[in-house]
C-alpha positions in Angstrom: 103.8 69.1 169.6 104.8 65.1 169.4 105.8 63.4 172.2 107.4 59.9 171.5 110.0 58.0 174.4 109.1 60.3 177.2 110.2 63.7 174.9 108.5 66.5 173.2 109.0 67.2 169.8 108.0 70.0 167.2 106.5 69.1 164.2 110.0 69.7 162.0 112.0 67.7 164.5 109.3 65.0 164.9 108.9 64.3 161.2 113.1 64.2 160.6 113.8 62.0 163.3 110.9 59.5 163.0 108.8 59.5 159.1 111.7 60.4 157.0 114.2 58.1 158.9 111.7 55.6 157.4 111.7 56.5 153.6 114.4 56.4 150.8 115.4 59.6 149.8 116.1 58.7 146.5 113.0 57.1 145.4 110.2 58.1 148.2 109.8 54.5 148.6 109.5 53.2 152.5 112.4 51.3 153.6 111.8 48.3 155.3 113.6 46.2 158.0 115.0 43.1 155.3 115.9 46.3 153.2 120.0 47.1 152.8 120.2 50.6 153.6 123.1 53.5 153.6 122.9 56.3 155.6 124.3 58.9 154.7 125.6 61.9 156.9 127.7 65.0 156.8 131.5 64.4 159.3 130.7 64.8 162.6 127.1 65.5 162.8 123.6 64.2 162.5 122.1 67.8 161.2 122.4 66.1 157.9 121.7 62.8 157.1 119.5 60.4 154.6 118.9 57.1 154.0 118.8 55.1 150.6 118.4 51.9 149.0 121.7 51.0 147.2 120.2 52.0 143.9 119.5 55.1 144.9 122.7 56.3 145.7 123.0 58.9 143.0 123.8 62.2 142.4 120.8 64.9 142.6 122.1 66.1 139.9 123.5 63.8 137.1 122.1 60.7 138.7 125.4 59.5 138.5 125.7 56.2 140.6 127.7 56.9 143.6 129.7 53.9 144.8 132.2 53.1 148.0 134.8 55.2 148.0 133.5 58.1 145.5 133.4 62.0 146.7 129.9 63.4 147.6 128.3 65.6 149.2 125.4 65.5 151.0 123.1 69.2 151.2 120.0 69.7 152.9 119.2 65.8 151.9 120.1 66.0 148.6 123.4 64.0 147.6 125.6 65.4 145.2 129.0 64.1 143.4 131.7 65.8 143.9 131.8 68.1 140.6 128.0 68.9 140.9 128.4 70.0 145.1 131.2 72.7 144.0 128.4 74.4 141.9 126.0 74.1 144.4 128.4 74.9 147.0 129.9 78.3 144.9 126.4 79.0 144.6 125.1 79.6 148.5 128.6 81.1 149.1 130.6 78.5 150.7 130.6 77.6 154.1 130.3 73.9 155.6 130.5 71.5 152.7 129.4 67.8 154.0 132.1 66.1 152.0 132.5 62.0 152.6 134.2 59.2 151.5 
């Protein structure tokens, strides 16, 4: 167990919340304070979110660069255009997409 801010955490939680909300997940690359930064997150819900440098923003995919105001998806941290998440998505059988704007 972790304990951080007067709360327990497991291991899963701990790492998600605090190490990865550190670290691009585009590049790996740790993301520091002077860095610009989107987060990323599925409507109405912070099960699924990520963080990445501007350059980064691309699809899992294609690596097509994903700009304000494209379609994407974002899937168990891994961002995907808007063509590439309806194969993903027909493939685990519908059910939740995390489609932004």
């Amino acid at each position: 167990l972790y304990y951080r801010g007067g709360r327990l955490y497991c291991q899963e939680d701990y790492k998600r919340l605090f190490v990865d909300a550190c670290t691009c997940v585009g590049c790996s690359d740790s993301l520091l304070p002077s860095d610009s930064v989107f987060t990323l997150s599925t409507p109405g819900g912070h099960d699924d979110y990520a963080l990445f440098h501007p350059a980064c923003v691309k699809c899992s995919t294609c690596n097509k660069h994903l700009e304000r105001g494209d379609e994407y998806a974002l899937h168990r941290r891994r961002l995907y255009c808007r063509e590439h998440f309806q194969e993903v998505y027909r493939g685990v059988g519908g059910g939740g997409g995390a489609n932004g704007r």
